[in-house]
VMD Tcl script that draws the C-alpha trace (Angstrom):
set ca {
  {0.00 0.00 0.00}
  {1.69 2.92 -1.55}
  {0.48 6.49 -2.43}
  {1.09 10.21 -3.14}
  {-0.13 13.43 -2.17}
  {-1.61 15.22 -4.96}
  {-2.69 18.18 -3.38}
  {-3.10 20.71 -0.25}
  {-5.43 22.91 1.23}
  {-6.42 24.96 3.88}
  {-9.06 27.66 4.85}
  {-9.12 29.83 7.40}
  {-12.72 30.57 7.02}
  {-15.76 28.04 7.63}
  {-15.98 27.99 4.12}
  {-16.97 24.76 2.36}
  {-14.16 24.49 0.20}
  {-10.57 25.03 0.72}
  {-7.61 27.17 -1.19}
  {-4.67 24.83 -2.90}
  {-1.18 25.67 -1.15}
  {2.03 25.37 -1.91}
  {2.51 22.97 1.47}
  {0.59 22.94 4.41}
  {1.96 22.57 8.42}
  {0.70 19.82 10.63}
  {0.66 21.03 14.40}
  {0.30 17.67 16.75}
  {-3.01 17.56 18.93}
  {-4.49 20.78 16.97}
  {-4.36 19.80 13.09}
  {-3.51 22.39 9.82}
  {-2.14 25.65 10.96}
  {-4.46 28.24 9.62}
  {-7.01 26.63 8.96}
  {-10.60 26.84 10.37}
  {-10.56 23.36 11.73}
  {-7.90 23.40 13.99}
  {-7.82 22.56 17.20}
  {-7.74 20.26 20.29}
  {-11.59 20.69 20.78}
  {-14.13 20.57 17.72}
  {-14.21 22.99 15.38}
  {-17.16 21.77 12.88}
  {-19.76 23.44 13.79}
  {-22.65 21.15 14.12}
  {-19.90 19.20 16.40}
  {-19.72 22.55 18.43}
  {-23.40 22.98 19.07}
  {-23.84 19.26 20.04}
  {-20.78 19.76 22.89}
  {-17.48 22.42 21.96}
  {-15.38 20.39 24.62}
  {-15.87 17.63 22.85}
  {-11.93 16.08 21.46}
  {-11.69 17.15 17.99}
  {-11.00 13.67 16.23}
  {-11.35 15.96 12.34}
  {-8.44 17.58 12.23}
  {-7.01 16.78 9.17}
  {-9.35 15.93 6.04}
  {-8.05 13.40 3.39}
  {-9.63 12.30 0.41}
  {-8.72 10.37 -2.62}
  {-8.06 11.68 -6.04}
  {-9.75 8.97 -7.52}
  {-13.21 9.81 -6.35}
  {-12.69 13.21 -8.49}
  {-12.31 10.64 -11.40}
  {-15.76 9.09 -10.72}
  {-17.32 12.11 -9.97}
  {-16.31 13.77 -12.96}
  {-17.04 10.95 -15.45}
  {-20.69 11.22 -13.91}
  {-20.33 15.34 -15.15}
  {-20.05 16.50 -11.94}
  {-17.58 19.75 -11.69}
  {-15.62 18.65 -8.37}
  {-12.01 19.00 -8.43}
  {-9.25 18.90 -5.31}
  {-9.92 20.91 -2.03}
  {-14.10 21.72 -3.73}
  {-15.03 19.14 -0.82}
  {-13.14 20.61 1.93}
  {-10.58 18.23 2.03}
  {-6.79 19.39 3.46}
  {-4.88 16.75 1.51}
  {-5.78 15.03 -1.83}
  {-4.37 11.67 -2.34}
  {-4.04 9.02 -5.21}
  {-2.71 5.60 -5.18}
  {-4.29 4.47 -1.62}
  {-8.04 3.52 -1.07}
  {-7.99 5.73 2.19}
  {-11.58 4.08 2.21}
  {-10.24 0.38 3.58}
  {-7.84 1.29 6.34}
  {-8.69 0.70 9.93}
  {-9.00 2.85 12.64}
  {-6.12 3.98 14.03}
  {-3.73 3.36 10.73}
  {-0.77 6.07 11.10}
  {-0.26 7.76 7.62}
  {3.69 9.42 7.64}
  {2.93 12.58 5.06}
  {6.03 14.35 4.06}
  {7.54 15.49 7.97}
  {4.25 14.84 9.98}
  {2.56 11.29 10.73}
  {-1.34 11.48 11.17}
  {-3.79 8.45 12.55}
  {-7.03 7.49 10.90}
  {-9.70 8.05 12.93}
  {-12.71 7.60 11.13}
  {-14.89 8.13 7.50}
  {-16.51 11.79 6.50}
  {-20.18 11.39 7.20}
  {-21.24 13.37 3.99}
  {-23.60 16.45 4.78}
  {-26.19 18.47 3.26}
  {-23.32 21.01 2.23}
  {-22.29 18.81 -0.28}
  {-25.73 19.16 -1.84}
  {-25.64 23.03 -1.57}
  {-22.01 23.25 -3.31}
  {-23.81 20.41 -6.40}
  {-26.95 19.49 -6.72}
  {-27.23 15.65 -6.63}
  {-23.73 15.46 -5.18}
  {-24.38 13.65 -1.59}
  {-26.33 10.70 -3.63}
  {-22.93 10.48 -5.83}
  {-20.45 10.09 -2.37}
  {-22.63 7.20 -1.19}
  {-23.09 3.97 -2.34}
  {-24.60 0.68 -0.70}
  {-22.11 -2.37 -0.54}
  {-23.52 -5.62 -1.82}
  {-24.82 -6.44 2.09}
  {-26.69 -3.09 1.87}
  {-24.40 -1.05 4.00}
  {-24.30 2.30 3.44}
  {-20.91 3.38 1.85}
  {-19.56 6.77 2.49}
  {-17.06 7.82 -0.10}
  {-16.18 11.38 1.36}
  {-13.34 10.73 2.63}
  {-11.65 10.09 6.01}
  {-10.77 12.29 8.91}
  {-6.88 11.75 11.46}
  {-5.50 13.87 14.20}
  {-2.28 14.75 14.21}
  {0.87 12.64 15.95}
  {3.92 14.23 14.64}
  {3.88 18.17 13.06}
  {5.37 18.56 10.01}
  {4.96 19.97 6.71}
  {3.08 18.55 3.38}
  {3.63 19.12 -0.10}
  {1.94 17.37 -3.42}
  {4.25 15.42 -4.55}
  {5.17 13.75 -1.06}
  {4.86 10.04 -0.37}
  {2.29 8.66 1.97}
  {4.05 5.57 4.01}
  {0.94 3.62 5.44}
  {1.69 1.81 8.94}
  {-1.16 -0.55 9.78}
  {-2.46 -0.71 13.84}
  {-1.72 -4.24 15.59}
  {-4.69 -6.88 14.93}
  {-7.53 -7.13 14.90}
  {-8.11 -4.45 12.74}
  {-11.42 -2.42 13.57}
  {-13.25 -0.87 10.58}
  {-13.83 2.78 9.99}
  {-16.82 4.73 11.48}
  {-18.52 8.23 10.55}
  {-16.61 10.32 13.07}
}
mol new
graphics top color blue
foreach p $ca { graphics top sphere $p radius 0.5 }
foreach p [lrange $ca 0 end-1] q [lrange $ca 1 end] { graphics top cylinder $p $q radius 0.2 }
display resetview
């Protein structure tokens, strides 16, 4: 299991989408410097009206390249950091990691700690686009194909271009959740 980064992006607004940078800076416990959903508590802000002291466990956005591919082959106009994502990958279904897999981006090493549960935003910024980032597996599960969401172990910086080294947790291996 091997990938790249494609792209970054930050925001320091509460804006759906994100701006491409050059490289972004991972700050442990907190998540992208400068951007609006950093922090040790939760920074979403249907997280903050359920409890702000909650632990912020979506710090750090990631979201493969290859959904762009399906997504625009079905004429949708979606490209990297249009679904609020911080990095872009390709080359690694981010999809079928566990929990807790530690990704080592560039300088900074991030865990996994659960999918994107796709919201009505997503519908606002396309109409028609929620329906396209969820899918039902062949036991009827609902798929979610928005992405996943880590907290930050080691700070460090991220550029496109950097390899993503993909250190698995110890079995059993637990299967990601909406966080």
């Amino acid at each position: 299991m091997a990938g790249r980064v494609l792209a970054v992006h930050r925001s320091a607004s509460h804006s759906f989408s994100k701006y491409a940078e050059y490289a972004i800076i991972l700050v442990p416990g907190l998540g992208v410097a400068g951007d609006a959903h950093s922090g040790a508590t939760v920074r979403h802000r249907s997280r903050v009206a359920r409890d702000p002291t909650a632990p912020n466990l979506r710090q750090v956005h990631l979201l493969q390249a290859e959904l762009f591919d399906e997504l625009v082959a079905r004429d949708f106009a979606v490209f990297p950091g249009d679904l609020g994502e911080n990095i872009t990958t390709r080359g690694l279904n981010l999809l079928e990691l566990p929990t807790g897999t530690r990704l080592r981006l560039g300088t900074a090493e991030i865990e996994i700690t659960g999918l994107r549960n796709p919201c009505s935003q997503i519908d606002r910024f396309q109409r028609g686009l929620t329906a396209a980032v969820l899918e039902r597996s062949p036991e009827g599960a609902l798929v979610r194909k928005a992405g996943v969401m880590a907290i930050v172990q080691e700070g460090g910086e991220i550029r496109a271009g950097d390899a993503i080294v993909v250190h698995l947790p110890p079995l059993p291996h637990r299967p990601l959740e909406p966080v």
